[in-house]
N, C-alpha and C positions, 0 to 999 in steps of 0.2 A: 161409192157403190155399196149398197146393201146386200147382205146375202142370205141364208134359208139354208141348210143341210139339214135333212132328216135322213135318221135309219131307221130301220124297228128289227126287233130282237127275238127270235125266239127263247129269249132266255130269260129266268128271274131277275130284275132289278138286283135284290143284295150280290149275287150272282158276276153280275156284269159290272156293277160296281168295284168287284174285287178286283177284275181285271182292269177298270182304268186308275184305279190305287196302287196295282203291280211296280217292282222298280222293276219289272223286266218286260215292261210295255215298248220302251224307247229302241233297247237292245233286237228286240222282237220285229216291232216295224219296219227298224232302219233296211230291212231284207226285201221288205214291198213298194220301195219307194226309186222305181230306176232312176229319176233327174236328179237325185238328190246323191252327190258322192261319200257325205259324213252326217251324221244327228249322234248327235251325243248328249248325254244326260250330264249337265252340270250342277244339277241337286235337285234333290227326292228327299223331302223333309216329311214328316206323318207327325202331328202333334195336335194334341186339344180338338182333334176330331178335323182337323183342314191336311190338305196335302198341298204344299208350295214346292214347285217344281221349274227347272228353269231346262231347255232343252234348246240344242245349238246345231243350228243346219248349216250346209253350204253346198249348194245346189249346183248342179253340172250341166242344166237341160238347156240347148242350142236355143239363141236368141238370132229373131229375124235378120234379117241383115241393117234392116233400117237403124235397130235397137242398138246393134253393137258400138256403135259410134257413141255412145251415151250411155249403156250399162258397162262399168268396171266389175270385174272379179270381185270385189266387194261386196260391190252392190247385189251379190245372189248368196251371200251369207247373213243370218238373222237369228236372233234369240227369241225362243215362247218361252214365255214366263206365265204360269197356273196357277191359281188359286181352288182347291176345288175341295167347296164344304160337302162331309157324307153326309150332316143331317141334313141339309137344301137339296143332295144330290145336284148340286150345280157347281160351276166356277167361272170365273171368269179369269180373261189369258187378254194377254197382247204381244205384240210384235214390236224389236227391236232390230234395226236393221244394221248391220258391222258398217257402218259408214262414218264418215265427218258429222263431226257433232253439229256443225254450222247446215251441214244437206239433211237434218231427222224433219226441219218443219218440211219438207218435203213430200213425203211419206206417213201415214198412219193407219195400223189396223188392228185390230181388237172387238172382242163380242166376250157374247157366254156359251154356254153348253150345259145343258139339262138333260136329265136321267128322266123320265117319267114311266110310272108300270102301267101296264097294260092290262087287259083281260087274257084269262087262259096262262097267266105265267108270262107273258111278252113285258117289253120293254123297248120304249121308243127315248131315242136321243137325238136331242135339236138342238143345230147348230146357228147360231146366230149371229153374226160378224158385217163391220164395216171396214173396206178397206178405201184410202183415199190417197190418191197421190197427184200432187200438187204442181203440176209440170202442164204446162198447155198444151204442147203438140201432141207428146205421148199420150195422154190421159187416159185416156176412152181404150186404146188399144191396148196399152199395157196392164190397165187394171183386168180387164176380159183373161190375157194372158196370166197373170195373178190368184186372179180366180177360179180360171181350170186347176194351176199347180193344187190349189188350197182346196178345191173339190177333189181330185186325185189322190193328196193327202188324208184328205177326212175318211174316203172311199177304203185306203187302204189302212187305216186305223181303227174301221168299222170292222173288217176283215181278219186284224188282230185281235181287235177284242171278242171278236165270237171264237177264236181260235183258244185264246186263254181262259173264257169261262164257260168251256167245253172241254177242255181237257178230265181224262180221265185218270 
C-alpha cells in the first residue's frame, strides 16, 4: 500500500527545518501521540550536513478483536531509523519492527519526506511511504489499520513542528 502525506507550513523552510533537526523533536511529540505508550530517541547524530536518527516506539492502541489472536506485544513496538540531508531538505526513514528475525520478510515500510518552500514564506512537507505486510488474511485490513496510526503520527509531528519553529 502506497501512501501521500502532505502539510503546508506557514513557516520559512530554514525555519522548519530547524525544528525537524531539533534533538527535542522526539521528547516533544511523544505528548501527541495517545496509542503510543513510549518513543524514545535512540540517536540524533548531526554530521557533514546529514542527521541519522533512530527513534523507538511501542504502541498501546487496542487491536480488533480478530487481530489479537495474531498480533503479540511485540509486534506494536518498531524502530524509524532517518536519514535526512539539510542540503536535499529530504530523507529517507524506514521501519524496523521488534520481532523474530525469521517474521521481518513479513512486514516492510519505508518512504521519504521533503521540505519544499513555498510562496509568501510557507513550506510544504511530503510524506511519501510504502507499507507492505505479507500475511493474506490480514492484509488489506491491517495495513488500512497501519496507515491511520502512521497518518496520525505524521498529523501530530506536523503539529510539533509548527509548535517548535514558532516558538518565541
Amino acid at each position: 500500500m502506497h501512501f501521500e502525506i502532505v502539510h503546508e507550513f506557514d513557516i520559512p523552510l530554514d525555519a522548519l527545518e530547524l525544528a525537524v533537526i531539533s534533538p527535542t523533536l522526539c521528547q516533544k511529540l511523544a505528548h501527541r501521540l495517545p496509542n503510543i505508550e513510549s518513543v524514545q530517541q535512540k540517536e540524533h547524530l548531526l554530521k557533514e550536513g546529514r542527521l541519522e536518527r533512530i527513534w523507538s516506539y511501542r504502541a498501546t492502541f487496542r487491536l480488533p478483536a480478530f487481530a489479537r489472536v495474531y498480533v503479540t506485544p511485540e509486534m506494536m513496538a518498531w524502530d524509524e531509523r532517518s536519514i535526512y540531508d539539510i542540503k536535499k531538505h529530504s530523507s529517507e526513514w524506514s521501519i524496523s519492527p521488534h520481532i523474530k528475525p525469521e517474521w521481518r520478510k513479513y512486514f516492510t515500510a519505508g518512504g521519504s519526506y521533503m521540505l519544499t518552500k513555498l510562496d509568501s514564506g510557507r513550506t510544504k512537507r511530503t510524506v511519501h511511504g510504502t507499507i507492505e505486510l505479507r500475511v493474506p488474511v490480514l492484509r488489506g485490513v491491517a495495513e488500512k489499520l497501519i496507515l491511520g496510526e502512521v497518518r496520525r503520527t505524521f498529523d501530530a509531528e506536523a503539529e510539533t513542528l509548527h509548535d517548535l519553529a514558532t516558538l518565541v
